[in-house]
C-alpha positions, 0 to 999 in steps of 0.5 A: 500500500502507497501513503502520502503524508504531508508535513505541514498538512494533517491529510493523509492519503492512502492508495492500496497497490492493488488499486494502482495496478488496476489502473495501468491494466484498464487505462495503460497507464502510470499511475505514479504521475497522477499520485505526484500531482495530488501530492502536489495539490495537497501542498499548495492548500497545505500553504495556502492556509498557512499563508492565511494564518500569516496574514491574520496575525499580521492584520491582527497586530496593523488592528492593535496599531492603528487603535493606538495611533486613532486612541491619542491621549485626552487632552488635559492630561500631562504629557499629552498634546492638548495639555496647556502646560506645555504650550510655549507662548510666542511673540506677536510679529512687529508691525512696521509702519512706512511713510509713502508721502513725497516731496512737495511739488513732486509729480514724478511720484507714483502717489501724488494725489489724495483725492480728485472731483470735477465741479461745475460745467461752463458753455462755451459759445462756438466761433465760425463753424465750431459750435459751442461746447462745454468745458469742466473744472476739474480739481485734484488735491495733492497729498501735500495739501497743494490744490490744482485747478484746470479745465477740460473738455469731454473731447479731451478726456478721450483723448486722455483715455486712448493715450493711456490705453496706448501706453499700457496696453496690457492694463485696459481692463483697468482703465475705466470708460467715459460717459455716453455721448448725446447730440440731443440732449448734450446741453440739458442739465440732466444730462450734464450732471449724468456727465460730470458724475461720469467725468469725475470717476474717470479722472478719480480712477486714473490720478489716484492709481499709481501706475497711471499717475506718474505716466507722461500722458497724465502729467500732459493732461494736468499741465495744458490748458487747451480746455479754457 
């Protein structure tokens, strides 16, 4: 009789010879080949289950880790991290104050100008074939205290408004725009006013930014005169 037992499996099998010579007699064939392949399947499961046994210990102790890892120390208790006896009192950052004024007189500087309106409005009449028009008192309060006045046409502030547009070309979306135009109605005092309040956010927008403040284009504006 032929016993396979395997050392790591509690499994025996038992094959008597007889049945073994049967099997070459009816079938014509070895049946040694077929014992080896049996032999070798019991020893895989026989790993098999070893390999499991393997891993449950291993699960088992990553199970025990991580509840220490999720399980911290309360806090209030000394030594842990929520204990406030442990904590290191740290000084506030300084805060540095920095004086951005210029010098009197200076329009070369980025920041000039504290505060800018336009006031009243003056009808202009018209010489030969130029009708009349209207001009603008505009008003720009340095940051040194020192108070500039000048007039200006509409016409001229989109003048003023194509030659920054052109100087900065990659800053348009920050440039802003100007009133509507009206042939109609470009004398009634609705519209008028409509027109100032447009024209002193515009001017606003460009003499208290300080990129657009110390641009040639700007300082032009401000010194001629052409408006009356």
């Amino acid at each position: 009789m032929d016993v396979i037992s395997l050392p790591s499996s509690t499994l025996t099998l038992t094959v008597a010879p007889t049945s073994a010579s049967k099997l070459r007699d009816v079938f014509n064939f070895d049946s040694a080949p077929i014992l080896t392949s049996w032999k070798n399947s019991l020893g895989n499961l026989s790993g098999l289950s070893r390999s499991q046994t393997n891993e449950s210990s291993v699960l088992s102790s990553d199970s025990d880790d991580m509840h220490s890892v999720m399980s911290p120390v309360p806090p209030g208790i000394a030594g842990s991290p929520g204990d406030p006896h442990d904590l290191t009192p740290v000084d506030p950052m300084p805060i540095t104050l920095v004086d951005h004024s210029m010098d009197d007189g200076d329009l070369n500087g980025q920041m000039w100008a504290r505060s800018a309106w336009v006031g009243d409005y003056s009808i202009v009449a018209g010489t030969g074939k130029a009708g009349a028009y209207v001009t603008w008192l505009c008003v720009i309060e340095t940051v040194e205290g020192r108070t500039i006045r000048f007039r200006k046409r509409y016409s001229e502030f989109c003048q003023l408004q194509n030659a920054i547009s052109d100087e900065f070309p990659l800053l348009r979306a920050a440039i802003p725009g100007l009133p509507p135009k009206s042939i109609i109605s470009k004398f009634r005092p609705a519209f008028l006013e409509e027109r100032r309040r447009g024209l002193e956010y515009f001017m606003a927008c460009i003499v208290l930014n300080p990129v657009f403040a110390g641009s040639t284009v700007v300082k032009d504006f401000i010194s001629s005169t052409d408006g009356g």
